[in-house]
C-alpha positions, 0 to 999 in steps of 0.5 A: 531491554528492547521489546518486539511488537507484532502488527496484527491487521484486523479482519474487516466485513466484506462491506467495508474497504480499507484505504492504504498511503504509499509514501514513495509507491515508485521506488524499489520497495515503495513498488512492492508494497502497492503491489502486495496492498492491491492483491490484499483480499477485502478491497483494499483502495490503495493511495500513492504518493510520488514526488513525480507523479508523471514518471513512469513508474507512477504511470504504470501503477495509476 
């Protein structure tokens, strides 16, 4: 029997901010995920990690 486990994101006070890793920011849904993360209400500090940090992409969402 396998079981579903839903994540649920706790609400934090508006003095605090949380802080996100990226494990591949630059790739198709890597891109999407520091996106959506950056929009997410609250601070969130997004962090990202790339194998070439001098791409492009990874200068476009430094």
């Amino acid at each position: 029997m396998t079981s579903t486990t839903t994540a649920r994101v706790p609400t934090t006070p508006a003095s605090t901010t949380t802080t996100a890793l990226v494990s591949g920011g630059t790739g198709a849904r890597g891109t999407r995920v520091v996106h959506a993360l950056a929009a997410w209400p609250g601070g969130t500090t997004v962090r990202m990690l790339t194998r070439i940090p001098a791409s492009a992409r990874a200068r476009a969402l430094a």
